[in-house]
N, CA, C and O of each residue as an XYZ file, in Angstrom:
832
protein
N     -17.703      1.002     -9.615
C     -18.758      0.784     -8.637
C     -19.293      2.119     -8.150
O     -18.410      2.921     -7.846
N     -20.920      2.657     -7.967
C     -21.569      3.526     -8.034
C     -21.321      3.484     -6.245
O     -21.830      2.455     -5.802
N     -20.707      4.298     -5.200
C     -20.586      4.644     -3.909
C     -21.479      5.630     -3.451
O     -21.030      6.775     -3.478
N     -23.125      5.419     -2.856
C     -23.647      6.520     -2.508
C     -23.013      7.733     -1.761
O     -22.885      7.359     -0.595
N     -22.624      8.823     -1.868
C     -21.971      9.785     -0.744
C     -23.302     10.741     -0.161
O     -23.393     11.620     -1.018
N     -24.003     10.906      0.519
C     -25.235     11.614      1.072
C     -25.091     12.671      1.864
O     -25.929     13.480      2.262
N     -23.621     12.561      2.109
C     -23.567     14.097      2.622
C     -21.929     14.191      2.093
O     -21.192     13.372      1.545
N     -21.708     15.895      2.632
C     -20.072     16.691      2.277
C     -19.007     15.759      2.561
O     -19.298     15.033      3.512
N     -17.813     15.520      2.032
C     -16.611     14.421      2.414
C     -16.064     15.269      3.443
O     -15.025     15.491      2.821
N     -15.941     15.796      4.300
C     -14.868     16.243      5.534
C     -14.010     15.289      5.775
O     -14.054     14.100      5.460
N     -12.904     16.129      6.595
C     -11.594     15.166      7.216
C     -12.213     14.353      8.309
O     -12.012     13.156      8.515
N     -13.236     15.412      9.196
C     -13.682     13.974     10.396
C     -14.042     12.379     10.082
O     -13.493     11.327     10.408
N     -15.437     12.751      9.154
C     -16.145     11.925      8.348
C     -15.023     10.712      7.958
O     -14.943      9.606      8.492
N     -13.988     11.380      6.611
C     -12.937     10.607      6.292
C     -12.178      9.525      7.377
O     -12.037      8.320      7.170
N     -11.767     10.209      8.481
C     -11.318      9.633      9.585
C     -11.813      8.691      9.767
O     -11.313      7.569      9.686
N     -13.142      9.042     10.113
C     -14.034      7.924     10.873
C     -14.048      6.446     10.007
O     -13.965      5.296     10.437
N     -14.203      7.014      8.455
C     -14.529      6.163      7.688
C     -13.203      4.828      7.311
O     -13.175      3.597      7.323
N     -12.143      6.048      6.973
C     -10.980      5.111      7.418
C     -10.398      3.993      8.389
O      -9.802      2.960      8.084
N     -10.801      4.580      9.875
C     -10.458      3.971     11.183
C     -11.827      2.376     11.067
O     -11.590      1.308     11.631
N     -12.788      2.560     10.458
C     -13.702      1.534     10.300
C     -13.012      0.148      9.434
O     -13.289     -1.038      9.610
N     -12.405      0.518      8.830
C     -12.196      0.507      7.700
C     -10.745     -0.918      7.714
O     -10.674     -2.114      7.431
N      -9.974     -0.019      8.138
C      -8.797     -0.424      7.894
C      -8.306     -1.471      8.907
O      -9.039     -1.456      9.896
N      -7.178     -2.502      9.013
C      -7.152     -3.751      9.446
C      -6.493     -3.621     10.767
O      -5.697     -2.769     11.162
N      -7.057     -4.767     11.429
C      -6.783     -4.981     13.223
C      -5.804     -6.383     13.042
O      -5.689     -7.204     12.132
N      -5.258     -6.245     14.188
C      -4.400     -7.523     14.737
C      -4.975     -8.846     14.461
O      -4.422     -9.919     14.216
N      -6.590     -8.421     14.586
C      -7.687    -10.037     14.881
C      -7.652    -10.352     13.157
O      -8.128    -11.377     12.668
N      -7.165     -9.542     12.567
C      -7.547    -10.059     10.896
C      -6.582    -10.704     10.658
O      -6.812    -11.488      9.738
N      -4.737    -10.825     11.364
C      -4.121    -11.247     10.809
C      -2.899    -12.549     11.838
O      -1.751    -12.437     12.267
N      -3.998    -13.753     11.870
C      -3.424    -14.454     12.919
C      -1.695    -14.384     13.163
O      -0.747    -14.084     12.438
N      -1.826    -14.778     14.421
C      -0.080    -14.954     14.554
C       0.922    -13.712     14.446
O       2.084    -13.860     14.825
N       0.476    -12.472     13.924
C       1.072    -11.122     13.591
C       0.895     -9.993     14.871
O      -0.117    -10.228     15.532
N       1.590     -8.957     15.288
C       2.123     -8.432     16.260
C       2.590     -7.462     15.300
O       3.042     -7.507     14.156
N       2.349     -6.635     16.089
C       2.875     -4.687     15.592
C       3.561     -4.448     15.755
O       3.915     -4.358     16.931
N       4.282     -4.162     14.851
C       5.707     -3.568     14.996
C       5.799     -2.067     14.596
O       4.913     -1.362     14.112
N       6.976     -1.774     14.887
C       7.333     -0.415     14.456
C       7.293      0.087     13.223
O       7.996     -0.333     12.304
N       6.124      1.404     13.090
C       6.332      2.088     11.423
C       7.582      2.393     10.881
O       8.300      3.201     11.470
N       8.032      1.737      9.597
C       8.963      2.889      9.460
C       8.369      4.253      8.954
O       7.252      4.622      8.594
N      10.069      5.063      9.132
C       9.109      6.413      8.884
C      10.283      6.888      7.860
O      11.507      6.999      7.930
N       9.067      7.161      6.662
C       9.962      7.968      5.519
C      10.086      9.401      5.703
O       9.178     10.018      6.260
N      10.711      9.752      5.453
C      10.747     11.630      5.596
C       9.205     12.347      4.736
O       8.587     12.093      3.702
N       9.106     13.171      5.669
C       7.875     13.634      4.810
C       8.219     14.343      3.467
O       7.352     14.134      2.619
N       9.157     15.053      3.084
C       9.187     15.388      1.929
C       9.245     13.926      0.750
O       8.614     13.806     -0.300
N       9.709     13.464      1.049
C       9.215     11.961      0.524
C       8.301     11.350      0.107
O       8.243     10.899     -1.037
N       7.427     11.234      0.978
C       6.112     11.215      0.867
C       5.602     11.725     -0.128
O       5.182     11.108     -1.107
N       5.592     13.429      0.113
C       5.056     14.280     -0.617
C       5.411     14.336     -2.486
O       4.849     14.764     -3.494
N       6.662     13.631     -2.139
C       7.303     13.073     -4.275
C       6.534     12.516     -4.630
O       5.923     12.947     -5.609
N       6.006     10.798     -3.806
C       5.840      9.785     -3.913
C       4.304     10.357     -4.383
O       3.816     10.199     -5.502
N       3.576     11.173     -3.058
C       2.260     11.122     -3.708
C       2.337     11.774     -5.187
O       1.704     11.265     -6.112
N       2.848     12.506     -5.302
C       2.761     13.371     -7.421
C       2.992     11.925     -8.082
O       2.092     11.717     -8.895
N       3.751     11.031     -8.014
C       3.899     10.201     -9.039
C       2.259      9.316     -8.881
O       2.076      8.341     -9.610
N       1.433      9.643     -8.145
C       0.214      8.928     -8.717
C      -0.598     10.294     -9.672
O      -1.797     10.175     -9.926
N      -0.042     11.197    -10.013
C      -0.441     12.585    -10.836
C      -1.857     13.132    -10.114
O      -2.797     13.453    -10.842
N      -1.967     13.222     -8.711
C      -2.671     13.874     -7.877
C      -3.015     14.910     -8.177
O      -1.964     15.538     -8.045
N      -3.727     15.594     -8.497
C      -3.380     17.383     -8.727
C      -3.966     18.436     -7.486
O      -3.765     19.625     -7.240
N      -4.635     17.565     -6.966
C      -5.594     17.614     -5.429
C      -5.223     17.077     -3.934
O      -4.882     15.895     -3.989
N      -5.197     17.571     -2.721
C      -4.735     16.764     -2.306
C      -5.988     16.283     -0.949
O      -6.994     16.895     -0.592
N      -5.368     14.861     -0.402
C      -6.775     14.406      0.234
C      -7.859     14.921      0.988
O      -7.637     15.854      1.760
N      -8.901     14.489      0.888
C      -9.583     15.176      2.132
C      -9.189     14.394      3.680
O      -9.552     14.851      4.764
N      -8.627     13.523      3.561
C      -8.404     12.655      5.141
C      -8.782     11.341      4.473
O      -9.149     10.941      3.368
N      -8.423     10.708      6.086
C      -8.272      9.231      5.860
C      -6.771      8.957      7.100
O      -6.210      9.690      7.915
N      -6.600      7.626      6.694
C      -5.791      6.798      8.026
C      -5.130      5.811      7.971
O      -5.409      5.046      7.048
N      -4.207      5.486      8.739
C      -3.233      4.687      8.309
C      -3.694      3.099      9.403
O      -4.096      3.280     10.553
N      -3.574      1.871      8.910
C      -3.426      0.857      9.879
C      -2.217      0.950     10.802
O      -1.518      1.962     10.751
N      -1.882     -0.197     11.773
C      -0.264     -0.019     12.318
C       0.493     -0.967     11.707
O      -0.349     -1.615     11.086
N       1.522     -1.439     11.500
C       2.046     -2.146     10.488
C       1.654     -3.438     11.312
O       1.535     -3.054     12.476
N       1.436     -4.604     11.249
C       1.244     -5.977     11.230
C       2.742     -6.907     10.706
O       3.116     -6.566      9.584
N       3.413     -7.762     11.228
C       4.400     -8.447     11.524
C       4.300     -9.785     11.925
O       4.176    -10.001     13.131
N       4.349    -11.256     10.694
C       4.246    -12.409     11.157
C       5.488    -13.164     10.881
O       6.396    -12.550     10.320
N       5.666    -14.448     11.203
C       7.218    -15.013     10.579
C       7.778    -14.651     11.448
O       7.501    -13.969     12.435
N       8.893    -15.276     10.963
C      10.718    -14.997     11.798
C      11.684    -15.149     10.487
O      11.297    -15.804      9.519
N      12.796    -14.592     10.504
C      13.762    -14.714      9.750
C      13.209    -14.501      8.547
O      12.236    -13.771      8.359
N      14.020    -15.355      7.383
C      13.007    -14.661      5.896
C      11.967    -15.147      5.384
O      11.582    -14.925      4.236
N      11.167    -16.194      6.600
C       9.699    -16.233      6.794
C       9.170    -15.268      6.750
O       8.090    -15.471      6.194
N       9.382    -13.269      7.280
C       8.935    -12.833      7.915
C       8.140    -12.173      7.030
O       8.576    -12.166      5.879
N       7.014    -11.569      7.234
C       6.308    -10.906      6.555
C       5.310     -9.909      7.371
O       4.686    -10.191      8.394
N       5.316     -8.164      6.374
C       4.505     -7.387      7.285
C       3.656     -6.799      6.371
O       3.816     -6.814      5.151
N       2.820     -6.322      6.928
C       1.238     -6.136      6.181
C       0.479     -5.183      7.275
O       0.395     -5.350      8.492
N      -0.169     -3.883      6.268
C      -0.650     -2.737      6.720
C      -1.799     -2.257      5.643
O      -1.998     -2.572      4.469
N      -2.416     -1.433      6.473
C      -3.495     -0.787      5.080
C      -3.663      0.332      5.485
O      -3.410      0.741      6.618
N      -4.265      1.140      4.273
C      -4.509      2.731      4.699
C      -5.932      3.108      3.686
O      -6.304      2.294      2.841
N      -6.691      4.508      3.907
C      -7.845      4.181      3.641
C      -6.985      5.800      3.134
O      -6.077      6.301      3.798
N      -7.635      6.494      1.610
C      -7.473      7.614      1.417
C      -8.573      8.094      0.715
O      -8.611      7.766     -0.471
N      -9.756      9.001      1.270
C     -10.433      9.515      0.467
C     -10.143     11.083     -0.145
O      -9.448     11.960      0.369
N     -10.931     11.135     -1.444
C     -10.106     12.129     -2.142
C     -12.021     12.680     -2.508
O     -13.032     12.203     -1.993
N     -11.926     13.735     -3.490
C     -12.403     15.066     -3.625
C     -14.140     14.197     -4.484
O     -15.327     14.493     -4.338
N     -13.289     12.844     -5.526
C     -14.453     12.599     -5.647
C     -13.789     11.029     -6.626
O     -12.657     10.551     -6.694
N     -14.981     10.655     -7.196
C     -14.299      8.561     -7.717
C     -13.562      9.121     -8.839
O     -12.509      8.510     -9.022
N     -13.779     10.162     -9.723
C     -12.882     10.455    -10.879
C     -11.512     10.665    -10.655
O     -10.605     10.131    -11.294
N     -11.354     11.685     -9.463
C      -9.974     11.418     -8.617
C      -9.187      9.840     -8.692
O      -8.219      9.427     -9.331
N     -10.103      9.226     -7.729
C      -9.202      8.008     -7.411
C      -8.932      7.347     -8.897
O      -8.019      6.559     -9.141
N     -10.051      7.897     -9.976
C      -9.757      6.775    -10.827
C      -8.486      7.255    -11.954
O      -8.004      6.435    -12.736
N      -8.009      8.781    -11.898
C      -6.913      8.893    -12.513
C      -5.727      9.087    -11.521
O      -4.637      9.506    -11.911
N      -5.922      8.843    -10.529
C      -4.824      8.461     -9.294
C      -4.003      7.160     -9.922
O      -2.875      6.915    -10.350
N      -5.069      6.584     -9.744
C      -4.244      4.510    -10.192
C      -4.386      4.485    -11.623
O      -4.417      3.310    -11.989
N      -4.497      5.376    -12.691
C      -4.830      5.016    -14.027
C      -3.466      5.593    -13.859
O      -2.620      4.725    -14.075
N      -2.957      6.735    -13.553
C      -1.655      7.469    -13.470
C      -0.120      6.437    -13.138
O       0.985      6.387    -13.679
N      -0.687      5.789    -12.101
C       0.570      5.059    -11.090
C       1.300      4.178    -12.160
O       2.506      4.071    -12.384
N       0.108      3.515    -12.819
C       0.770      2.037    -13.698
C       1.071      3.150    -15.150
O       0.608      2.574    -16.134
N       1.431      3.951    -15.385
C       2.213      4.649    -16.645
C       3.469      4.652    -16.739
O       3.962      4.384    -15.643
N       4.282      4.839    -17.581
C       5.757      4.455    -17.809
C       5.994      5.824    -16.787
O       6.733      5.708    -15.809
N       5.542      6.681    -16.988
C       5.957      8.051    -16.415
C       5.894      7.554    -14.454
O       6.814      7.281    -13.682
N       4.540      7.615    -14.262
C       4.478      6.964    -13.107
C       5.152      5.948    -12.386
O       5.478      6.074    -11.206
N       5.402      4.768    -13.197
C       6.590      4.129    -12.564
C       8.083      4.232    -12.216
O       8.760      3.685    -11.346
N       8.445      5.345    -13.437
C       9.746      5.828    -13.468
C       9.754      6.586    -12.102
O      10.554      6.433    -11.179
N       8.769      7.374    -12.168
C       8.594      8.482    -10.630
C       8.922      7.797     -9.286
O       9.807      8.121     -8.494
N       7.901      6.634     -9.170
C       8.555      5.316     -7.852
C       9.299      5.288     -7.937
O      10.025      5.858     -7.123
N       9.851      4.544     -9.090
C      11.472      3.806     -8.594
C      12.294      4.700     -8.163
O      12.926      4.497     -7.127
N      12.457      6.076     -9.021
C      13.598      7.037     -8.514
C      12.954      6.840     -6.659
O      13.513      6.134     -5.820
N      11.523      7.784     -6.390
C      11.644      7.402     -4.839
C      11.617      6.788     -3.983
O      11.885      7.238     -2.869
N      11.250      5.417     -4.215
C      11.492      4.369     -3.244
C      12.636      4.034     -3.346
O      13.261      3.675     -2.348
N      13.253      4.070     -4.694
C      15.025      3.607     -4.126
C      15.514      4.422     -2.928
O      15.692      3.754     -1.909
N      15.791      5.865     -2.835
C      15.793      6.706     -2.174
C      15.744      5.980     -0.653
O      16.574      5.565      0.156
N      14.064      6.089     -0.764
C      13.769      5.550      0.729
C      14.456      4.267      1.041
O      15.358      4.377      1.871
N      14.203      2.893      0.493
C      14.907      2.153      0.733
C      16.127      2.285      1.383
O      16.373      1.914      2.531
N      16.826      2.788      0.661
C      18.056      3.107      0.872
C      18.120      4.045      2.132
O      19.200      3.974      2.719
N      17.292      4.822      2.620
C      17.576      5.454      3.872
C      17.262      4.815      4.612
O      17.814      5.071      5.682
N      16.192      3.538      4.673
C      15.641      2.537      5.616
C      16.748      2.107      6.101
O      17.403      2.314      7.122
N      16.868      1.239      4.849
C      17.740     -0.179      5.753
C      18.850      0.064      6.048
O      19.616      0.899      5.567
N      19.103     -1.183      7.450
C      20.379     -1.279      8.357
C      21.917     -1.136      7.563
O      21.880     -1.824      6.542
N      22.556     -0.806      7.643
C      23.820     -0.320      7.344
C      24.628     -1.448      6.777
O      25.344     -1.374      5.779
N      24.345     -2.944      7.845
C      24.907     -3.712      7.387
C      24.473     -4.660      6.244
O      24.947     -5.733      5.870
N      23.183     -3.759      5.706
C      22.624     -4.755      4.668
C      23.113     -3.925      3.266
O      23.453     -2.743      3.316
N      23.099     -4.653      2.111
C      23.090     -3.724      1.010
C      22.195     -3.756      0.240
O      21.738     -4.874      0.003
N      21.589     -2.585     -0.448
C      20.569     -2.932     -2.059
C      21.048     -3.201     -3.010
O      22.237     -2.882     -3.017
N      20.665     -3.726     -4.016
C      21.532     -4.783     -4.729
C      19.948     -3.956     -6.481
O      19.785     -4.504     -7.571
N      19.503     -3.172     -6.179
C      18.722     -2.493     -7.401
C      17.710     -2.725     -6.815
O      17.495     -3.583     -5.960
N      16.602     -1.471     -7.535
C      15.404     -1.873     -7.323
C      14.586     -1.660     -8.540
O      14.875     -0.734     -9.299
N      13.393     -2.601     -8.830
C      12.457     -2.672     -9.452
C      10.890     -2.503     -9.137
O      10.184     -2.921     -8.219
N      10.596     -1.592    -10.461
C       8.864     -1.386    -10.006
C       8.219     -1.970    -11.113
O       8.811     -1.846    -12.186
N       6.801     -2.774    -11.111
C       6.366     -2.956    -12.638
C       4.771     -2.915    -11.593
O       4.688     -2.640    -10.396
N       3.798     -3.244    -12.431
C       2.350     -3.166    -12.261
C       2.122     -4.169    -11.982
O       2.649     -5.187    -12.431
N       0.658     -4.025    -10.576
C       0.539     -4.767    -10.204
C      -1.270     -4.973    -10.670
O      -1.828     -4.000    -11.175
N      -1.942     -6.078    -10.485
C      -3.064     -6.577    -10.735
C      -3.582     -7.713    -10.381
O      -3.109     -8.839    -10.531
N      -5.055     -7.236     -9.672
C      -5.175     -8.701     -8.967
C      -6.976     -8.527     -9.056
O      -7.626     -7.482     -9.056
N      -7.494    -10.041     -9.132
C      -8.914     -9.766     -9.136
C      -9.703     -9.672     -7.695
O      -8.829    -10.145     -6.969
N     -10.319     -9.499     -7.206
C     -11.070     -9.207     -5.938
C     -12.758     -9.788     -5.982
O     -13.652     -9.014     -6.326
N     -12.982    -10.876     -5.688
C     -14.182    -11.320     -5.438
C     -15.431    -10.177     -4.797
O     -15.463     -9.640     -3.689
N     -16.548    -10.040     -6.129
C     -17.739     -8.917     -5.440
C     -16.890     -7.589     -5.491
O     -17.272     -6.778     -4.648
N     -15.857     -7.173     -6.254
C     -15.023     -5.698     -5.365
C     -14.319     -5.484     -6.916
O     -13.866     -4.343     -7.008
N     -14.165     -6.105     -7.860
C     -13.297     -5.389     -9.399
C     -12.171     -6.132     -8.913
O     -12.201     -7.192     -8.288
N     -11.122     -5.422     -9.288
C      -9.898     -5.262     -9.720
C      -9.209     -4.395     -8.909
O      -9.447     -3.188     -8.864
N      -8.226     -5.048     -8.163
C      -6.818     -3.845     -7.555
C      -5.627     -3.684     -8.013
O      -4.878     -4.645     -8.188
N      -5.263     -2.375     -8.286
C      -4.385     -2.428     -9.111
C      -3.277     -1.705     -7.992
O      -3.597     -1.040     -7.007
N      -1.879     -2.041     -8.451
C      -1.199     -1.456     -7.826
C       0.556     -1.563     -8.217
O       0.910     -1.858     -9.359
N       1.638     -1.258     -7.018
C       3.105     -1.594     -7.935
C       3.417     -3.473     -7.015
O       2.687     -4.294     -6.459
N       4.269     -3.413     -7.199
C       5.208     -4.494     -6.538
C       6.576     -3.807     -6.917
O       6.641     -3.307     -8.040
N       7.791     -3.725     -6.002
C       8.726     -3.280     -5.755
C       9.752     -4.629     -5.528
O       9.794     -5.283     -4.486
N      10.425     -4.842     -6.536
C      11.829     -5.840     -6.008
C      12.728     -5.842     -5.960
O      13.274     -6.133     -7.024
N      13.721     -5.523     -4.690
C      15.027     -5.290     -4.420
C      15.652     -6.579     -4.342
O      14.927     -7.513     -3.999
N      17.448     -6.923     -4.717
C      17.854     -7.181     -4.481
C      18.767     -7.089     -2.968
O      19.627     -6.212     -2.888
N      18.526     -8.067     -1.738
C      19.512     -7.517     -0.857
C      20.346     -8.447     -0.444
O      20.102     -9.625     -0.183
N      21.662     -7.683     -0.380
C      23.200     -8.390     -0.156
C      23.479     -7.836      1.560
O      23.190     -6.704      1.948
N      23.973     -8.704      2.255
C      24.773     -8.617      3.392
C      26.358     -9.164      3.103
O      26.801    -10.263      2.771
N      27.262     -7.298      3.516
C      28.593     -8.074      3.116
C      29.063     -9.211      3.937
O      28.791     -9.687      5.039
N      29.934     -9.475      2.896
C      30.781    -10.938      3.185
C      30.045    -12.210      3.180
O      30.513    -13.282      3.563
N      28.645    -11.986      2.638
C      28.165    -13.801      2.207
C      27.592    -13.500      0.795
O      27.198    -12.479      0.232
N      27.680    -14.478      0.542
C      27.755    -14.754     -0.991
C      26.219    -14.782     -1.313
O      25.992    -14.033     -2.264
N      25.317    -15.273     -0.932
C      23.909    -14.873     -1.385
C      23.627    -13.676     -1.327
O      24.258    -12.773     -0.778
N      22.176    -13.615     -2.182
C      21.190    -12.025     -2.394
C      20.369    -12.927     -2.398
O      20.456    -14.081     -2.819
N      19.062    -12.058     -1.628
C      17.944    -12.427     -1.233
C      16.900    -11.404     -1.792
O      17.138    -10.225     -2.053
N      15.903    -11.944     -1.910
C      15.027    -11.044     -3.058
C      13.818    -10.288     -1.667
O      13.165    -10.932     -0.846
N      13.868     -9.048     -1.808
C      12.590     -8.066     -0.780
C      11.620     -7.523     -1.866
O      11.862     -6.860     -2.874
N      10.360     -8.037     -1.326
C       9.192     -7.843     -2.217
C       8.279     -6.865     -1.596
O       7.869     -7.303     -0.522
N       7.822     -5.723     -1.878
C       7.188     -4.824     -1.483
C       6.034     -4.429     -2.562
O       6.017     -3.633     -3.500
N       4.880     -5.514     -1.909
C       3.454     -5.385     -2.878
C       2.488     -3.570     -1.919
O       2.225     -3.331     -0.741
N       2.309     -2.878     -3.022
C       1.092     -1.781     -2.718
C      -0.140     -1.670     -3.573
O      -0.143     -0.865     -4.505
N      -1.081     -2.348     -3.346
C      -2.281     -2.421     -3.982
C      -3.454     -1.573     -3.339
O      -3.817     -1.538     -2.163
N      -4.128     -0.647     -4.859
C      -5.377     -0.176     -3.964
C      -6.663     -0.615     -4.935
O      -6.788     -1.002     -6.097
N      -7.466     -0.363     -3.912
C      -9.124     -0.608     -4.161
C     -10.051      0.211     -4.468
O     -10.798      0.581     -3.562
N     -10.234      0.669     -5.704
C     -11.304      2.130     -5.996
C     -12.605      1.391     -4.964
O     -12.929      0.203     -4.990
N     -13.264      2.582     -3.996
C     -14.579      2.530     -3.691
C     -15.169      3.675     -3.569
O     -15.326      4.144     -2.442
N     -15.643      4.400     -4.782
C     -16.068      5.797     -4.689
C     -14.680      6.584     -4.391
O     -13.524      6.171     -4.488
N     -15.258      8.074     -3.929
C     -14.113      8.650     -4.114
C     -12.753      8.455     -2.375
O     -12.109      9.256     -1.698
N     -12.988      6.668     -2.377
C     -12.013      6.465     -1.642
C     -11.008      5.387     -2.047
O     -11.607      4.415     -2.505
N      -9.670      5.231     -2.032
C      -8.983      4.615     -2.181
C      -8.772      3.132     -1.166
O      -8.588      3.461      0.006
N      -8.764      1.886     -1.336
C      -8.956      1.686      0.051
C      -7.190      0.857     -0.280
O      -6.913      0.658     -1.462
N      -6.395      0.543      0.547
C      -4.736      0.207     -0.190
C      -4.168     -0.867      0.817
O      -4.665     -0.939      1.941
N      -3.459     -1.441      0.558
C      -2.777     -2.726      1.175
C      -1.386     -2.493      0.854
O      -0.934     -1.747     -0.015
N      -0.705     -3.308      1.758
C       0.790     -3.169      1.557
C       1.042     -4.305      1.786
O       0.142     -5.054      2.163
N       2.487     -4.807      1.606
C       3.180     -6.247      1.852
C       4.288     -6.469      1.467
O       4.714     -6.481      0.312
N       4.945     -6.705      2.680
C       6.298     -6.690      2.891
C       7.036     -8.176      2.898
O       7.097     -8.817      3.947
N       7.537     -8.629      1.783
C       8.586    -10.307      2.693
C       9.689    -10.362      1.897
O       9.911     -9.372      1.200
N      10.583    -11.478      1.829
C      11.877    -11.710      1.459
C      11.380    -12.835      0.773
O      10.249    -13.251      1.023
N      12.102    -13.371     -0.061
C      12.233    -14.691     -0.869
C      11.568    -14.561     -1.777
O      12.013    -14.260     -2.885
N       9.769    -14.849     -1.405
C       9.005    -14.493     -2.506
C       7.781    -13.748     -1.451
O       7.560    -13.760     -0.240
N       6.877    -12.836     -3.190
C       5.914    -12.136     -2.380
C       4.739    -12.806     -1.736
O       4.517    -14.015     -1.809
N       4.064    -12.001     -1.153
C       3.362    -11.915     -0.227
C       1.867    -12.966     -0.696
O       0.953    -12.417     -1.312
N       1.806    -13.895     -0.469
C       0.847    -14.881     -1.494
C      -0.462    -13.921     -2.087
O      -0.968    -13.067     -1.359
N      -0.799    -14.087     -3.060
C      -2.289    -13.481     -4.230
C      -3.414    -13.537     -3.405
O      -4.300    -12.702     -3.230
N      -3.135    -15.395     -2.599
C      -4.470    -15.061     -1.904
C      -4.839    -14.645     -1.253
O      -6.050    -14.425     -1.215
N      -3.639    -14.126      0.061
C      -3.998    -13.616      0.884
C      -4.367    -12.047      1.084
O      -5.056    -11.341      1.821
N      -3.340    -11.917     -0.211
C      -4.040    -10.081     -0.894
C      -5.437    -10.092     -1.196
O      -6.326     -9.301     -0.882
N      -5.454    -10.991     -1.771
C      -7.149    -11.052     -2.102
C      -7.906    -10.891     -0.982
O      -8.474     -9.843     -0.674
N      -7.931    -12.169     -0.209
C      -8.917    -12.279      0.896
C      -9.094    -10.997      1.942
O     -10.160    -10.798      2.525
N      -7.644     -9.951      2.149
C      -7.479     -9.015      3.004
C      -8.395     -7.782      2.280
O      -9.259     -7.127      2.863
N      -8.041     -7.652      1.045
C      -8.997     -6.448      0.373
C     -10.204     -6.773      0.151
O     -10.872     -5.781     -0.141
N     -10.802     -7.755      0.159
C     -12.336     -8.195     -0.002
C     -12.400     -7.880      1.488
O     -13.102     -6.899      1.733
N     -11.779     -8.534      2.658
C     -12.227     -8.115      4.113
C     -12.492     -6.820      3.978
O     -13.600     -6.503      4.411
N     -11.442     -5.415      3.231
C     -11.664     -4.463      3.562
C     -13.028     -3.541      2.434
O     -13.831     -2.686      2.808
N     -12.922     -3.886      1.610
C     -14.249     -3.777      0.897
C     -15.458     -3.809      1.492
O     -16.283     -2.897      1.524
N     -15.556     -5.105      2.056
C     -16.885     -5.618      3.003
C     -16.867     -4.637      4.021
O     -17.968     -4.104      4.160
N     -15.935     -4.197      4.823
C     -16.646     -3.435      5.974
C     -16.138     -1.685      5.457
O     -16.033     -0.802      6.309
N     -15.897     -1.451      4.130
C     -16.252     -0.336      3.887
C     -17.583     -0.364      3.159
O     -17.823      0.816      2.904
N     -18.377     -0.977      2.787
C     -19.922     -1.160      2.071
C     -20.843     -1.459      3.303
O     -22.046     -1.640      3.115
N     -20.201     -1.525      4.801
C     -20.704     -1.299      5.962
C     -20.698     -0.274      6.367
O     -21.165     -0.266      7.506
N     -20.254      1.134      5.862
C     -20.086      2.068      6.477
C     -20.414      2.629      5.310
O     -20.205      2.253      4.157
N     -21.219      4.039      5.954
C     -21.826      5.541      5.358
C     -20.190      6.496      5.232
O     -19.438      6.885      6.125
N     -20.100      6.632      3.657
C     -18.866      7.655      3.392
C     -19.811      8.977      3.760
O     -19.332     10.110      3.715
């Protein structure tokens, strides 16, 4: 998709464009904010090379995490807006992610993180990354990982499956990305869908 840009990408600009951008409480009935987790920044900084970045952003912004359900109903959902240098960027960003190389790169660091996340009394039980793909009404194709851990709590005999969907949205040289967090099974298609078309629509409302 051809993204007019009419003037320089700056970090303000980016900001602005992001904070427009990215999802509110009112988008996601019944859900309440909860606490980010927070990965270590050197972490981060792995995680971004395994999309083979060679640049790094001009700005952009994070949603606050979103939290609906109870128990292993529960499910959380966030978005982040990343614009980069220009659309050729974003487009060997996510051409990069879904490569054998690229996926190998996740799994080593999200196991990692995982594993520094969670509560003490839970256990990981492995984790898995494979490619993700989904169609988007008016908007292409989002591509992205899905992450599936096994998790054990000692002394009961079940494992419960944690699904961690990250999908992004080429729009010019911005990334626009979704996350989704639940137990049992993932995070329903449609509602990935319907959330990245929301965010599509009010980034084709806004001047990058």
């Amino acid at each position: 998709m051809s993204v007019p840009v009419p003037l320089p990408i700056t970090p303000k600009r980016s900001a602005a464009f992001a904070s427009a951008v990215q999802l509110t409480a009112a988008d996601l009935p019944g859900a309440h904010e909860s606490p980010r987790s927070k990965t270590p920044l050197a972490r981060e900084r792995e995680a971004a090379k395994c999309g083979g970045r060679s640049a790094p952003t001009v700005g952009g912004g994070r949603s606050p995490e979103f939290e609906r359900g109870r128990g292993l109903d529960r499910e959380t959902i966030s978005s982040s807006v990343e614009v980069l240098h220009s659309a050729r960027s974003v487009e060997r960003d996510l051409e990069y992610a879904q490569t054998s190389g690229g996926l190998r790169c996740y799994e080593r660091v999200l196991s990692r993180s995982l594993q520094a996340e969670a509560d003490p009394n839970i256990k990981l039980l492995g984790v898995r990354v494979a490619p993700l793909e989904i169609s988007i009404a008016g908007a292409g194709r989002a591509k992205g990982l899905r992450i599936v851990a096994g998790v054990g709590v000692p002394g009961a005999g079940a494992v419960v499956k944690l699904y961690v969907d990250a999908l992004s949205l080429p729009y010019g040289p911005a990334e626009i990305d979704l996350f989704g967090t639940s137990f049992v099974q993932p995070v329903p298609e449609r509602t990935e869908q319907e959330l990245l078309a929301l965010l599509h629509q009010r980034a084709r409302a806004q001047r990058l």
